[in-house]
C-alpha positions in Angstrom: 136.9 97.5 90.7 136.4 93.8 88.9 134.1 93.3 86.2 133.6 90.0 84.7 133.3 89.0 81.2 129.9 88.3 81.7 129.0 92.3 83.3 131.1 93.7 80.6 129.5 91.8 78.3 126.2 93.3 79.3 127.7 96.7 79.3 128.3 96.5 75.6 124.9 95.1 74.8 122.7 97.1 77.4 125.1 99.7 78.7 125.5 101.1 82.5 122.1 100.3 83.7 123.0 96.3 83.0 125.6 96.4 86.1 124.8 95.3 89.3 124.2 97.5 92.7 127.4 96.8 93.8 129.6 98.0 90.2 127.3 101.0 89.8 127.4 104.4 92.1 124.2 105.5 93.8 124.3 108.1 92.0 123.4 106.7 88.9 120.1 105.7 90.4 119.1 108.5 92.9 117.9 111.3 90.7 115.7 108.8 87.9 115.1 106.0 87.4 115.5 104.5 83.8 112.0 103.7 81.3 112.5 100.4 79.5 114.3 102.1 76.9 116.0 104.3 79.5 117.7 101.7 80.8 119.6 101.0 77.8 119.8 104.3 76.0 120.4 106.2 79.3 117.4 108.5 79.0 116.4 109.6 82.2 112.3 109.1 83.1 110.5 111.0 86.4 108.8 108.4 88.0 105.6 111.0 88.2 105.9 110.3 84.2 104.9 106.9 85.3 101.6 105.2 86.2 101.4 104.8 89.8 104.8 106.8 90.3 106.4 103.5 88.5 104.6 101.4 91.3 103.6 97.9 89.5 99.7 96.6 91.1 98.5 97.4 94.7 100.6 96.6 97.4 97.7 93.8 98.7 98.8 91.9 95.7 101.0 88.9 95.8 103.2 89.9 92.2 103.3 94.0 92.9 106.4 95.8 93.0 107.0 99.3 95.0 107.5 102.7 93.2 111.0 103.6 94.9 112.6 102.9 97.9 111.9 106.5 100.2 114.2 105.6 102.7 117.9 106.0 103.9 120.0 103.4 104.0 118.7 100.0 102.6 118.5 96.7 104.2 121.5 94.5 103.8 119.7 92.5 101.2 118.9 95.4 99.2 121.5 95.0 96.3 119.5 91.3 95.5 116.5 93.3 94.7 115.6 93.2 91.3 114.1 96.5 89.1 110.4 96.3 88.0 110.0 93.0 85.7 110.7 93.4 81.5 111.4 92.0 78.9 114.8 93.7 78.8 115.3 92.7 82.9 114.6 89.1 82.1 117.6 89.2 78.7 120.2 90.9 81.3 119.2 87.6 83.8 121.2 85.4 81.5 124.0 86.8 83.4 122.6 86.5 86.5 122.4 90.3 86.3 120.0 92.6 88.7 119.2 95.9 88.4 118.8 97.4 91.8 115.4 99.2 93.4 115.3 102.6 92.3 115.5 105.3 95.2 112.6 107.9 95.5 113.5 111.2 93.1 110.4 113.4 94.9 107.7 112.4 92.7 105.5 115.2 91.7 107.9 117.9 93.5 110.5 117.0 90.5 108.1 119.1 88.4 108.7 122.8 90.8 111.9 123.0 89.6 110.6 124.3 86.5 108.3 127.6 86.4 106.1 125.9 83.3 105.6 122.2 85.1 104.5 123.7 88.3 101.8 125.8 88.0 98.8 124.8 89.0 100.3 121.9 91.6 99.6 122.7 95.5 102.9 120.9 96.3 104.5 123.7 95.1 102.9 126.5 96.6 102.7 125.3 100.4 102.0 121.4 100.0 98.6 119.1 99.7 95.9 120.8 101.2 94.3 120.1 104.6 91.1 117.6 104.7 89.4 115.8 107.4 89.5 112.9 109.1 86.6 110.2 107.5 83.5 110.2 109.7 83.0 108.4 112.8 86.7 108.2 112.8 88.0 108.0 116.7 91.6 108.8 116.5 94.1 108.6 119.2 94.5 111.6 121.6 97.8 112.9 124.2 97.3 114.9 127.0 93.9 117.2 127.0 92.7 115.6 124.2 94.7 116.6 121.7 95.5 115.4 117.9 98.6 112.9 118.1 100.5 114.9 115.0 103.4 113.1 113.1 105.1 116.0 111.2 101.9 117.7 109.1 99.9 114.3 109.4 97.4 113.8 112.4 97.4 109.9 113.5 94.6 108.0 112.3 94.8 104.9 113.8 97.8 102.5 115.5 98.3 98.5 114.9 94.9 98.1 113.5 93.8 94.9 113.8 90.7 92.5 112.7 89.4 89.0 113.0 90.7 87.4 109.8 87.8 86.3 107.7 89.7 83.6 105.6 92.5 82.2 104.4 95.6 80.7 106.6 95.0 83.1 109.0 90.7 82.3 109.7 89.6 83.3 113.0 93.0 84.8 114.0 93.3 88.0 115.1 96.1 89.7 112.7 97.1 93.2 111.8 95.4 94.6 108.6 95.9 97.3 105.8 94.1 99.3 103.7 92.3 98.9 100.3 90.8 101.6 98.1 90.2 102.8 94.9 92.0 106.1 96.3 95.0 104.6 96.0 97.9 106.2 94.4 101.3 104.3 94.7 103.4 103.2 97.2 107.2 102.9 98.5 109.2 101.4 101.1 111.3 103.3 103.5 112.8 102.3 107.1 110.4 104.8 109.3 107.4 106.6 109.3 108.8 110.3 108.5 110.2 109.1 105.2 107.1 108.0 104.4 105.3 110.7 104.5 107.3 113.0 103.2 107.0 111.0 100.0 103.3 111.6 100.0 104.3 115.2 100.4 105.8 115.2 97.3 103.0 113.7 95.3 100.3 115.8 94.1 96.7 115.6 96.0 98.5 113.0 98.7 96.1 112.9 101.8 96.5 109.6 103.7 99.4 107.2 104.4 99.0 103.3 105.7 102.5 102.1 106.9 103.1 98.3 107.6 105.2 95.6 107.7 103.9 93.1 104.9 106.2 90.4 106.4 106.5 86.3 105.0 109.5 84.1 105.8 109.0 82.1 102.8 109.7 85.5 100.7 112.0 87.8 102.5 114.3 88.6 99.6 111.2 90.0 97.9 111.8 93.7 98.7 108.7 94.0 100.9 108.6 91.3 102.3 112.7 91.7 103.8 112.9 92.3 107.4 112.1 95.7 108.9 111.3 96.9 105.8 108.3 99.5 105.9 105.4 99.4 103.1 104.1 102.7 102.7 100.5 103.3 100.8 99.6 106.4 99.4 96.4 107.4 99.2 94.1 110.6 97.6 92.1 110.9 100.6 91.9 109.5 104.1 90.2 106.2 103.9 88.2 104.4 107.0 89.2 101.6 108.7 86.3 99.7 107.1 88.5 99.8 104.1 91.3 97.9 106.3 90.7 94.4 105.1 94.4 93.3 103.3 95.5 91.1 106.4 98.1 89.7 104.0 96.3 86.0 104.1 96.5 86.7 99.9 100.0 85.0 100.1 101.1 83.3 103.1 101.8 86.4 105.2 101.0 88.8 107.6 100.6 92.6 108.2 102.0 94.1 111.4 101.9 97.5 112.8 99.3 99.2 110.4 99.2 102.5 111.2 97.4 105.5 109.3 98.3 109.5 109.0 95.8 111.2 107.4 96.2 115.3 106.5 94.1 116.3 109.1 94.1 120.2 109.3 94.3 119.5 113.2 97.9 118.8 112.8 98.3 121.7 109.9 99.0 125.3 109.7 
């Protein structure tokens, strides 16, 4: 393997966590992901430690960044995707340097590997607990009217759509995701299932929105890259009247919003 003076340059000042994706295992980011002084003192952090699981802002906002990628194998792009924004990121940039996505570590589940850190969480002892579906809601059926289930999550609602209000899109009709102070964090993954098994590893999980929050202008912005899934956790499953981030905010557009919610119709 090469290294440039320039990457081992950064090595000596900032050590392993200053390489790029390509000179650095996955394994070095798989389990943890590094704290601002993690990065460069190699001191592990969970990212439940974190606010928002390490997720930076909302996903409807134009500068947020994801928690973790959830998925398997990244988009081809992946290893231009820089780590959460500091001070220390933006020192390792005089060498052009990126430090990659970190990949999800579990989230709240980290914590039942220990007999002191678990008690008390659900997660642990048989998952979130079952809730219902938001009133009125008018979810989609199969054959004899039963609950369309996705693993332990009944579906909500497929390719929601409204009649954009504002913005580049006015009087268009567009796909459109949800907003609510329930919100908890979110990821990016390449399907559904990885989705929500990362909100079964957060504690109190109940509802997932998956999308594609797609704009050409900003595809190597890691949701925004093509095919790439946006998943929204949230504490409780929220009404489509709360589905009102048609992705107008910053020149793009939402496709496919789907919800799951932890309907006890699809549970034990």
């Amino acid at each position: 393997m090469y290294f440039s003076a320039q990457s081992i340059a950064a090595v000596a000042l900032f050590g392993l966590g200053a390489l790029p994706a390509s000179a650095v295992p996955n394994e070095a980011h798989s389990v943890a992901e590094r704290s601002f002084f993690g990065s460069w003192f190699n001191s592990p952090q969970n990212l439940c430690d974190k606010p928002n699981f390490g997720a930076v802002g909302k996903p409807w906002d134009d500068s947020s960044k994801p928690a973790a990628w959830c998925g398997g194998q990244k988009p081809s792009n992946s290893g231009s995707w820089p780590q959460l924004v500091s001070p220390a990121i933006l020192r390792v940039q005089r060498w052009n340097l990126l430090i990659p996505q970190p990949l999800w570590d579990g989230g709240d589940s980290v914590k039942c590997k220990s007999i002191f850190s678990r008690f008390g969480l659900n997660i642990c002892f048989g998952g979130n607990k079952f809730t219902n579906l938001p009133w009125g809601c008018k979810p989609p059926t199969s054959g004899g009217n039963q609950p369309v289930c996705d693993l332990t999550y009944q579906v909500q609602y497929v390719d929601y759509k409204i009649v954009a209000p504002n913005g580049h899109l006015q009087g268009q009709t567009v796909g459109s995701a949800t907003q609510d102070p329930s919100y908890m964090t979110y990821t990016l993954a390449n399907n559904v299932d990885d989705c929500l098994r990362a909100c079964d590893g957060i504690e109190g999980c109940k509802f997932v929105n998956t999308y594609y929050d797609t704009n050409a202008d900003q595809e190597d912005v890691p949701k925004h890259a093509p095919g790439v899934l946006t998943c929204a956790m949230f504490s409780k499953c929220v009404g489509t009247e709360q589905n009102n981030n048609f992705g107008g905010q910053d020149g793009g557009q939402i496709y496919n919003s789907n919800g799951y919610c932890k309907s006890g119709a699809c549970g034990q």
